[in-house]
C-alpha positions as CSV (number, residue, x, y, z in Angstrom):
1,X,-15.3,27.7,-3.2
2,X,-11.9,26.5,-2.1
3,X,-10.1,23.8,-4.4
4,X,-10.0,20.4,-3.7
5,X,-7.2,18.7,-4.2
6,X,-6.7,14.8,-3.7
7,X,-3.2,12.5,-2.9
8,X,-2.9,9.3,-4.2
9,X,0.3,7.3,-2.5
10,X,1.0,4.0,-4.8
11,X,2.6,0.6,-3.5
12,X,3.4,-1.9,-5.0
13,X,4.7,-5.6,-4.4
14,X,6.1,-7.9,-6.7
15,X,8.2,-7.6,-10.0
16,X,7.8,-7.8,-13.9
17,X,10.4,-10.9,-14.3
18,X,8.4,-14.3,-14.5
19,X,6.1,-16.2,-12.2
20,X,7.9,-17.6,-9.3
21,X,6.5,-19.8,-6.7
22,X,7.9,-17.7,-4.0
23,X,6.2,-14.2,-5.5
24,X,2.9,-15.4,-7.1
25,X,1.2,-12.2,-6.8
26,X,1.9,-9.3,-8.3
27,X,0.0,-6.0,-6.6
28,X,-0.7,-2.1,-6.5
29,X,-2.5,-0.3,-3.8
30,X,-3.5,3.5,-4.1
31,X,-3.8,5.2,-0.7
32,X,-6.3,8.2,-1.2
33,X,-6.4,11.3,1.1
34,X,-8.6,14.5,0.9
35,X,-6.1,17.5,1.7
36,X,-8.6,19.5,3.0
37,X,-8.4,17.2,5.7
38,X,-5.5,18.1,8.3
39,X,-4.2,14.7,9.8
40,X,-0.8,17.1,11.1
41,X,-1.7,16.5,14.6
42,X,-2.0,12.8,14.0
43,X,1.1,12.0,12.1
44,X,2.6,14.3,15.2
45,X,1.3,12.1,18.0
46,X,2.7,8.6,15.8
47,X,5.8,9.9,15.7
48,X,6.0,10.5,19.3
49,X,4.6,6.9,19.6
50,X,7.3,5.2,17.7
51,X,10.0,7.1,19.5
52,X,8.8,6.3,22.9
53,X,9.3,2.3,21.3
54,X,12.5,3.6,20.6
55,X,12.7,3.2,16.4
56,X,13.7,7.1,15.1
57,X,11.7,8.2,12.5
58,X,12.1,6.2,9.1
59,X,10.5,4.7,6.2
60,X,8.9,1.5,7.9
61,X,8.9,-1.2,5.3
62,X,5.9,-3.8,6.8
63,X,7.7,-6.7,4.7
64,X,10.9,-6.5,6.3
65,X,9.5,-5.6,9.7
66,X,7.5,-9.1,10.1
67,X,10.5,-11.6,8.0
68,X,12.8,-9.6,10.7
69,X,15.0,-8.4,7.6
70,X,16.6,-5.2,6.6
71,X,17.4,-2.8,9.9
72,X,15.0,-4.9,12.0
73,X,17.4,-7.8,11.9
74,X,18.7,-7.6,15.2
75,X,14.8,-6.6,17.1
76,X,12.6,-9.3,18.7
77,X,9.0,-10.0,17.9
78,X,7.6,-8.1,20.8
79,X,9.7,-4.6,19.7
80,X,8.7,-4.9,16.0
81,X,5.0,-6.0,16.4
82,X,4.9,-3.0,19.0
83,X,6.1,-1.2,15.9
84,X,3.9,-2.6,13.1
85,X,0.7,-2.4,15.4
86,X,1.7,1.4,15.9
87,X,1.7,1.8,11.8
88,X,-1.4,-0.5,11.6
89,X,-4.0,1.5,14.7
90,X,-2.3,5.4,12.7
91,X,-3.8,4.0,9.5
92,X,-6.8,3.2,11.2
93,X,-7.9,6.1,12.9
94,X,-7.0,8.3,8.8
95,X,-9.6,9.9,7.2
96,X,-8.2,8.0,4.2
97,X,-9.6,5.7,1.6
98,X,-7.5,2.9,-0.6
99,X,-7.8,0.4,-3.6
100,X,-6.0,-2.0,-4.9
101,X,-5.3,-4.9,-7.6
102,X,-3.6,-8.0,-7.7
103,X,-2.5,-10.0,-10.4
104,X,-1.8,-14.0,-10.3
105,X,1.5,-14.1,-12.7
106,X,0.9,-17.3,-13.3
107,X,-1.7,-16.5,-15.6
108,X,0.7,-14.5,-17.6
109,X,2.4,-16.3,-20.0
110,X,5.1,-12.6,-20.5
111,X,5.8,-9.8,-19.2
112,X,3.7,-8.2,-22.3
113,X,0.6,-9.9,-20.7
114,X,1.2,-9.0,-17.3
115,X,2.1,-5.3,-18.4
116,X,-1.9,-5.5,-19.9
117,X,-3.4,-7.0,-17.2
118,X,-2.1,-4.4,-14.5
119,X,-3.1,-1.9,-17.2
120,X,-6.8,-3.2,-17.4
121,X,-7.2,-4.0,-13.6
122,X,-6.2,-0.1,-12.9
123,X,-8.0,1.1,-15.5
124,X,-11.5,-0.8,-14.3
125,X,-10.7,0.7,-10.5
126,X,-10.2,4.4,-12.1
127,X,-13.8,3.8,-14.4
128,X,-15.5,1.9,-11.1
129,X,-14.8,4.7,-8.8
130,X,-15.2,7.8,-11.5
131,X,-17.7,9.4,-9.5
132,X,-15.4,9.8,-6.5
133,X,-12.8,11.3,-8.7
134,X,-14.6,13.7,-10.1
135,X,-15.1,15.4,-6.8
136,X,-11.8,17.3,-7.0
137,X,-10.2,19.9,-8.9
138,X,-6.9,18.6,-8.8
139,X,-5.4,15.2,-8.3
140,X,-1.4,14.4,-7.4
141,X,-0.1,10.8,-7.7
142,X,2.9,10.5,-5.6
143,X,5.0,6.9,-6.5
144,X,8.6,6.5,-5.6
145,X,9.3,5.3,-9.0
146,X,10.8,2.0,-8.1
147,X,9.6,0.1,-10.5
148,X,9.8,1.8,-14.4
149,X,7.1,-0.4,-16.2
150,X,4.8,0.7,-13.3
151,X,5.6,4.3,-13.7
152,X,4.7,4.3,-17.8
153,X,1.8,2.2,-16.8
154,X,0.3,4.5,-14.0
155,X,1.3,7.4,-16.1
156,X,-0.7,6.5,-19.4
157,X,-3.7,5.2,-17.4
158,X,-4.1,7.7,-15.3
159,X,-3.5,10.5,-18.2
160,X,-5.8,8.6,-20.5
161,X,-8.9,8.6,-17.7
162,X,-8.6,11.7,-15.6
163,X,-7.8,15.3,-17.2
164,X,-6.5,16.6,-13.8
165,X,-3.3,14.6,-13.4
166,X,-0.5,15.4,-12.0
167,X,2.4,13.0,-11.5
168,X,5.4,13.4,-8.3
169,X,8.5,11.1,-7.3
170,X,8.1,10.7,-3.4
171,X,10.8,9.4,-1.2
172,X,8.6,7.0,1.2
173,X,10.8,8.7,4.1
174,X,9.2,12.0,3.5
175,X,6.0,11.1,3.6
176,X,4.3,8.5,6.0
177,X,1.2,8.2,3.5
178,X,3.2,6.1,1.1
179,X,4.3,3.7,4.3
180,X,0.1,3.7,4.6
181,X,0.2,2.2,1.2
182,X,3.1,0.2,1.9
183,X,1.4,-1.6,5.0
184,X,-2.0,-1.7,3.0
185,X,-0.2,-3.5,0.3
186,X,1.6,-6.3,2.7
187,X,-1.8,-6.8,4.8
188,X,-3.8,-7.5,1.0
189,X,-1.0,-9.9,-0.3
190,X,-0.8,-11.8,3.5
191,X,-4.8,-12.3,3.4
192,X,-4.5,-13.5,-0.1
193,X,-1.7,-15.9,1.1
194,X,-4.0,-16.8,4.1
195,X,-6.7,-17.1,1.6
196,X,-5.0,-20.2,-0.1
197,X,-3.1,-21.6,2.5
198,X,0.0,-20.3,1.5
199,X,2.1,-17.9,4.3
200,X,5.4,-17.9,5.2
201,X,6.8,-19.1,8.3
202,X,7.6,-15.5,9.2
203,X,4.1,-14.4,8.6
204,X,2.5,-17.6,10.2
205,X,5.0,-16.5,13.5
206,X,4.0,-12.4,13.2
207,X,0.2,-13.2,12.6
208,X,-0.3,-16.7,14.3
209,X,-3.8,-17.8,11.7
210,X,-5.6,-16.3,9.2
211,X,-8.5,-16.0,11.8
212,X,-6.5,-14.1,14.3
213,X,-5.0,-12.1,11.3
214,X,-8.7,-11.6,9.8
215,X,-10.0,-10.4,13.4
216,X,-7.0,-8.3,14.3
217,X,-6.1,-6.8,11.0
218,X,-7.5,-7.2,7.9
219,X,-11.6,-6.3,8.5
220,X,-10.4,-2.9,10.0
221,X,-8.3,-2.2,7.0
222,X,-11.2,-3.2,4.7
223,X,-13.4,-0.4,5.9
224,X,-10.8,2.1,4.1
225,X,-12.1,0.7,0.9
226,X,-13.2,2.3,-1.6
């Protein structure tokens, strides 16, 4: 019987320092992919796709891509929605699963509370979905290491839960599974921002309403739920 072996690809958005009324949220998504599935072929054909848009190949960051920042700066909104909708419809068609937690820091009087509640959220998604786990032999968590007090906290969890750990720094360049979780992670923070009335005017401009956004985006990315 061959070994199974599963990636996870973390994401996160937001910081440790204190609430803020412009980063309210603080969250972590886990992209999950079987590699006894070959998606080669398809990570082929998207790179074709973005270079026919005419972006080389490169770490897309969703954030920056819809608030126009970073090496987007100078593109329209036609040219980088042509390259966030490419992103979105690759992620789409993945054999792929994902979860995620978010955290309101305003209920989080310190950095000490935050640290737990990240700890416990992760921690009730790892005991929630045990039996999906325990389907492989070997698991590899793959996080870029961005944030430190992420990387003790993902470390100790996961060790303290799962026997088969294994723990690699990724560049998100070299591998287009972390920009998965990095588009997962901006689509879950902009429907919790629709969710309370709360998006930016950048967001508002890239996704016109939350009803639009819902349709367009965010019920085809729940289906990759775990």
């Amino acid at each position: 019987m061959s070994n199974k072996k599963l990636s996870i690809f973390i994401d996160e958005s937001g910081d440790f320092g204190e609430y803020s009324p412009h980063s309210p949220y603080y969250l972590v998504t886990m992209v999950l992919h079987d590699q006894n599935i070959d998606i080669s072929s398809k990570i082929s054909s998207f790179y074709q796709l973005i270079n026919n848009i005419g972006y080389n190949p490169h770490a897309i960051h969703a954030g920056p891509l819809i608030r126009r920042e970073s090496i987007y700066m100078n593109d329209l909104m036609e040219r980088r929605k042509k390259l966030f909708n490419s992103l979105f419809n690759f992620v789409r068609i993945l054999d792929i699963h994902y979860d995620f937690i978010l955290i309101k820091k305003s209920e989080c009087s310190d950095v000490i509370q935050l640290t737990s509640k990240i700890s416990k959220s992760i921690s009730e998604s790892l005991r929630r979905n045990m039996e999906y786990w325990n389907q492989f032999d070997e698991i590899v968590v793959y996080y870029d290491n961005g944030q430190i007090e992420l990387t003790k906290v993902l470390t100790s969890v996961f060790n303290a839960l799962l026997s088969n750990i294994e723990f690699r720094k990724v560049q998100p360049k070299d591998y287009i599974l972390f920009q998965a979780a990095d588009l997962i992670c901006t689509i879950e923070l902009v429907a919790k921002k629709f969710e309370t009335k709360s998006p930016s005017n950048s967001e508002l401009e890239f996704f016109i309403n939350g009803r639009d956004f819902k349709k367009n985006y965010l019920k085809h990315i729940l289906k990759k739920k775990l």
